[in-house]
N, C-alpha and C positions, 0 to 999 in steps of 0.2 A: 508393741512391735515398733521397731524403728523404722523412719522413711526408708534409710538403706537397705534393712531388709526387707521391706517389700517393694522395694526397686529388682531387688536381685530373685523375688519369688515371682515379681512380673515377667522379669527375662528368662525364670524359668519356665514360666509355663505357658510365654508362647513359643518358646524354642523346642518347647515335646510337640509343640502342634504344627511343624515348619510351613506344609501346604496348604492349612488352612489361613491361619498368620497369613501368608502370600493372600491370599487368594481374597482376605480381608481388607489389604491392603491396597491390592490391586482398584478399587475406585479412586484410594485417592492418590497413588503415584501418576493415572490417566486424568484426576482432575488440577494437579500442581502442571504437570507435564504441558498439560491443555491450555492453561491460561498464560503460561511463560513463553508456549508455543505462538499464542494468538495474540497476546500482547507485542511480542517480537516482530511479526508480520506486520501489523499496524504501523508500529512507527517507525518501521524501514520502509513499507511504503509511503507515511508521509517524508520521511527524509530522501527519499526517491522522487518524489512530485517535487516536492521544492529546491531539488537540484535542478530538474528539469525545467522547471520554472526558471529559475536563477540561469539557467542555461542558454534561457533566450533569447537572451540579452539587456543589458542592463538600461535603462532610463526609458524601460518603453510604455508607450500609448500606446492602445488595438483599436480601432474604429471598425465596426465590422455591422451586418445589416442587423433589423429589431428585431430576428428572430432566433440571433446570437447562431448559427447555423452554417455553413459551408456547402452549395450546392454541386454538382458533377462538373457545370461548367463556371466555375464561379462564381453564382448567385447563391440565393438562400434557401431553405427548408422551408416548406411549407407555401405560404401565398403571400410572402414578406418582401415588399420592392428591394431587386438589387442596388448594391451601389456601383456607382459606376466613374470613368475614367474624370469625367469633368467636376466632381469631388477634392478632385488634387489641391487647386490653386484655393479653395473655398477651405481646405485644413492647412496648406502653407499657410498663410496669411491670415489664421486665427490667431496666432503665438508668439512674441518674438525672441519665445526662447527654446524654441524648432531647431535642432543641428541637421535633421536627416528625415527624411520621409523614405517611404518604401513598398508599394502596394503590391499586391499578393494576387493572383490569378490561379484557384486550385482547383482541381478535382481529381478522379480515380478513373484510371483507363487500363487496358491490357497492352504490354510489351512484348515487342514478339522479335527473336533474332533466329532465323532460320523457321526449324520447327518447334521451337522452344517456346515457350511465353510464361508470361503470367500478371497479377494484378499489380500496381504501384501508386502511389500518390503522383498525379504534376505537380509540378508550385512551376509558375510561369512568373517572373521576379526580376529587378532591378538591378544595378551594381552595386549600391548598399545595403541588400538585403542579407547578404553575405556576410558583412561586418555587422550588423544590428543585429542578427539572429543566431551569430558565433558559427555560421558555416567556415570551417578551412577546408580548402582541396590540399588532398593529399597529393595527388600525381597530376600531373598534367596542368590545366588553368580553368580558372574561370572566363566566360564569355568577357568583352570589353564594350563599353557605353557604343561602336558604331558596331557592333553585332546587333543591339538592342534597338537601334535604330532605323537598319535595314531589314529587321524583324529573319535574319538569320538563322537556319535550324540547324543550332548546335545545342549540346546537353552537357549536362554534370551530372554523372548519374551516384548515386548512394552505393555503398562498399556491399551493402546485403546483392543489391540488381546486379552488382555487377560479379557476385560471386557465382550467382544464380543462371545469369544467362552466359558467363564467360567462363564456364569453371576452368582451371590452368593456361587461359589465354590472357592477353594483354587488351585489352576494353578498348584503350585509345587508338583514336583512327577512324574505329571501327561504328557499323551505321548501327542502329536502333529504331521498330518502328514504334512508335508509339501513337495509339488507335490508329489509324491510315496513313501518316503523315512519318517519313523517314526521317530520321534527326545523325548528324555524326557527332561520336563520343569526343570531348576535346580534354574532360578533368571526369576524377572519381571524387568523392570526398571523403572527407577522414571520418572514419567510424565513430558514430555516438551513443549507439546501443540501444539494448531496451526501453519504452519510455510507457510499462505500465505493460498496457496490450498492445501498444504501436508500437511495429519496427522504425525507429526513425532513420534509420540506413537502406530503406525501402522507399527510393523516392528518386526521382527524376528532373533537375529543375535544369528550366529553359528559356530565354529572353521574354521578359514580360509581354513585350508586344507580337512577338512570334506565336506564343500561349492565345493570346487575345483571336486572331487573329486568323490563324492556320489551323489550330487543336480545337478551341469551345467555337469563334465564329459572334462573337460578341464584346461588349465593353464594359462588362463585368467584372468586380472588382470583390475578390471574397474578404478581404481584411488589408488596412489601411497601417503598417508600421510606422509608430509616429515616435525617434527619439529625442529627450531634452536636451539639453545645453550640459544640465547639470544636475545631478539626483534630485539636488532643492528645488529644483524647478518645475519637475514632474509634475506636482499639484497643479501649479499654473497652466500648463499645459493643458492638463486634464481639464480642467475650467475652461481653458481660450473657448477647446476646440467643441466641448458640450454650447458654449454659447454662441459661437459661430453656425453651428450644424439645427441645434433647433430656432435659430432665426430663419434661416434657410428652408429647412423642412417645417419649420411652426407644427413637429409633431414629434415631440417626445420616442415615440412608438415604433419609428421611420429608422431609428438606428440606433446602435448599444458602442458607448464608451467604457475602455475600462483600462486600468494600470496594473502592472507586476504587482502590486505590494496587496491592491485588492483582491487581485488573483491568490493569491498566496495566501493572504488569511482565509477567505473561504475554504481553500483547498485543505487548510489545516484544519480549520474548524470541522468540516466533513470528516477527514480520517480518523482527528481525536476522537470525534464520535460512533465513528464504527468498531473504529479498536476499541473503546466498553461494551460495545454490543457483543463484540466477537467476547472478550474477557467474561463478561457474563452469563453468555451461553455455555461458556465452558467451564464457567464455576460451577452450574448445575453438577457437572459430574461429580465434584464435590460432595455436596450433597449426598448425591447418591452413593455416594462412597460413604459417609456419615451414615446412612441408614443401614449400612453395609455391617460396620462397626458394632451398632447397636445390636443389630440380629444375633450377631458372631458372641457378644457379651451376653443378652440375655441366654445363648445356649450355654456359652458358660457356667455362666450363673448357676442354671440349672444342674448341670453335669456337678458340680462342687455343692452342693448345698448340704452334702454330710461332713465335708472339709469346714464351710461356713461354722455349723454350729459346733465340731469340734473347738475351733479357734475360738471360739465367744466362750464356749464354758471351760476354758484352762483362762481365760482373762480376757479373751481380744476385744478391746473398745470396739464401737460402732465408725466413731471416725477411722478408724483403721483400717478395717472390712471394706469401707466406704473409699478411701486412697490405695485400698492395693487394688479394688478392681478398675477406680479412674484412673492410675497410673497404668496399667495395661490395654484401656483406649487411646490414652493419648501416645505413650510408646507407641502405639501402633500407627496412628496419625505421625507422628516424629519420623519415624521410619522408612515410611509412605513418601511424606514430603524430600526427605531427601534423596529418597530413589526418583521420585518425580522432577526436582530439580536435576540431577544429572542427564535424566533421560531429555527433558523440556531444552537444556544449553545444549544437548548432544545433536537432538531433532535441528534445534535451529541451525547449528555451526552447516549440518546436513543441506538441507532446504537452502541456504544460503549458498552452499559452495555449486549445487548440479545445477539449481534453477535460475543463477545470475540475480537473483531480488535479494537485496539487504534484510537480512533482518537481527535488528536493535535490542540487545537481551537487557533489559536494563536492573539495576540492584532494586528497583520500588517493586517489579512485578516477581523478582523473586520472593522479599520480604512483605509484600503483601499475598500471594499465594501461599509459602510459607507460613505465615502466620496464620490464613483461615482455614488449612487445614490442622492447627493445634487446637484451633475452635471447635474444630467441627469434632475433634477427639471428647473435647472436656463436654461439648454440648449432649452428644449422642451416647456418649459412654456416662454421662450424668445418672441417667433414670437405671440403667443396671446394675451402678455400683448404688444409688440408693438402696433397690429393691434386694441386695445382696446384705447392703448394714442393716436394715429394716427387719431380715428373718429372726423368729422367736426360736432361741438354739434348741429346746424342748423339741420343736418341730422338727426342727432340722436334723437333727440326731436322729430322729424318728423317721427319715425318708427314706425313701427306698429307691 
């Protein structure tokens, strides 16, 4: 018997079986679907972190306290000394290739306009914080260096707050309190979006020293915005200001340095690795869909075993018996896999377009799901079409 005719005996006789064929099928269209799906999500979230990253701003230093942390009124988590205002001149004067400093006053309070409220981040912030960190105001302005001065309560509030507490009204002008303290609206800023779990359009930023001051009530300083001169110079930077701060503090422990580019490779090194975790997990259904396979053939097997030894005693080789029933595992895996890949691009285009998160369908996690569900045909469909060439046609003839 020729390949082509038992290509064409395979397709016939899963096609007399349509629901079962599906039904066989079904693990692994859910285990291709699964890992295109999961692989997808992975590296649109890493390509989502490291926009956000990159979004920062470019050439930056973070200097922020040892327990790498953000406290309510800008100190640290846990029992970690804050840093505080007189810090400044002691990171100026690490570097001389410093362009901009910027220090950050943060935490989480409720807003409230009339009877409305709800939660938001402060950032209590400088006039270059806005250029180092790619804030633009959309309407209106930003505070100016003698608002920051006279510790002034005015706000820039984020496009999410102000849709939330102003629905169809116009923001500017208008007051804001934030915890006790009334603030007037002067700039909205331009929408940034999603960034993971954080609304980054959920935020309220206010003169550094007004934040200090009037809101936390101390000299608390959550993270210290340090930019270069020049990309190349960042290192240096990174050096000055590590060897300025532990002469100072003589304790390693006392506070955490770190750069975009550091940030960024952790960040990726994390996602790559959870997107195999996730790809793995969902290979299982694989798997399970391979034993799926197997079952569905040794019933076959069975159900035919007076076909079997028919075919052997008019001539049929054993390799033969042996390729017509592996060619109807892995058709079936073949089959599988491309209904799985349609569904797995379809899933994603989906997921992508209602939930706003990326996700990245790339040709390796097609052609590697693809391909281990043709394995999983030839591996589990193996021992049936053995056990199918293996019958003594005497026997077989003799079944009942």
């Amino acid at each position: 018997m020729k390949g082509s005719e038992n290509m064409l005996m395979a397709v016939k006789n899963l096609s007399s079986n349509k629901i079962r064929s599906f039904l066989t099928m079904l693990g692994v269209i859910i285990g291709v679907a699964a890992v295109i799906d999961m692989v997808a999500l992975g590296q649109g979230a890493q390509q989502k972190i490291t926009s956000n990253i990159t979004a920062m701003g470019s050439n930056l230093v973070m200097v922020f306290p040892g327990s790498g942390g953000h406290g309510r009124s800008g100190g640290s988590f846990g029992g970690g000394q804050p840093l505080t205002n007189d810090l400044l001149p002691t990171i100026q004067d690490s570097s001389l290739h410093i362009a901009l400093i910027a220090p950050e006053a943060r935490g989480n309070l409720m807003l409230r306009v009339g009877a409305t409220s709800m939660d938001s981040s402060i950032i209590g912030c400088t006039i270059p914080y806005f250029q180092m960190r790619n804030y633009q105001v959309d309407e209106g302005r930003a505070f100016d260096e003698s608002e920051v001065s006279r510790r002034r309560r005015v706000a820039v509030i984020g496009s999410y707050v102000a849709q939330q507490l102003f629905p169809g009204t116009d923001p500017l002008g208008q007051d804001i309190n934030v915890g006790v303290v009334r603030f007037q609206i002067i700039g909205i800023l331009k929408e940034k979006g999603q960034s993971g779990f954080t609304n980054s359009d959920n935020l309220v930023m206010v003169p550094f020293t007004t934040a200090q001051q009037r809101i936390f009530g101390n000299q608390n300083v959550s993270t210290f915005y340090v930019q270069a001169d020049e990309p190349s110079n960042v290192d240096a930077v990174y050096n000055d200001i590590n060897a300025a701060l532990l002469e100072k503090f003589k304790d390693s422990n006392k506070y955490t340095v770190r750069n975009q580019a550091e940030i960024l490779s952790t960040v990726q090194e994390t996602t790559k690795t959870f997107t195999l975790l996730l790809a793995g997990i969902a290979a299982v259904s694989l798997l399970v869909g391979g034993i799926g396979i197997m079952n569905i053939m040794l019933v076959s097997v069975t159900e035919r075993i007076k076909e079997i030894g028919i075919r052997k005693a008019i001539g049929a080789q054993k390799s033969e018996i042996l390729s017509l029933f592996l060619i109807e595992a892995v058709a079936l895996s073949l089959i599988g896999g491309f209904i799985g890949i349609s569904l797995g691009w379809g899933f994603a285009v989906l997921i992508s377009k209602f939930s706003g998160w990326p996700a990245v369908v790339s040709p390796a996690s097609i052609l590697i799901s693809f391909g281990f569900s043709i394995l999983v045909g030839l591996f589990f469909g193996g021992y049936p079409a053995y056990k199918a060439a293996g019958l003594h046609p005497i026997e077989a003839l003799r079944h009942e």
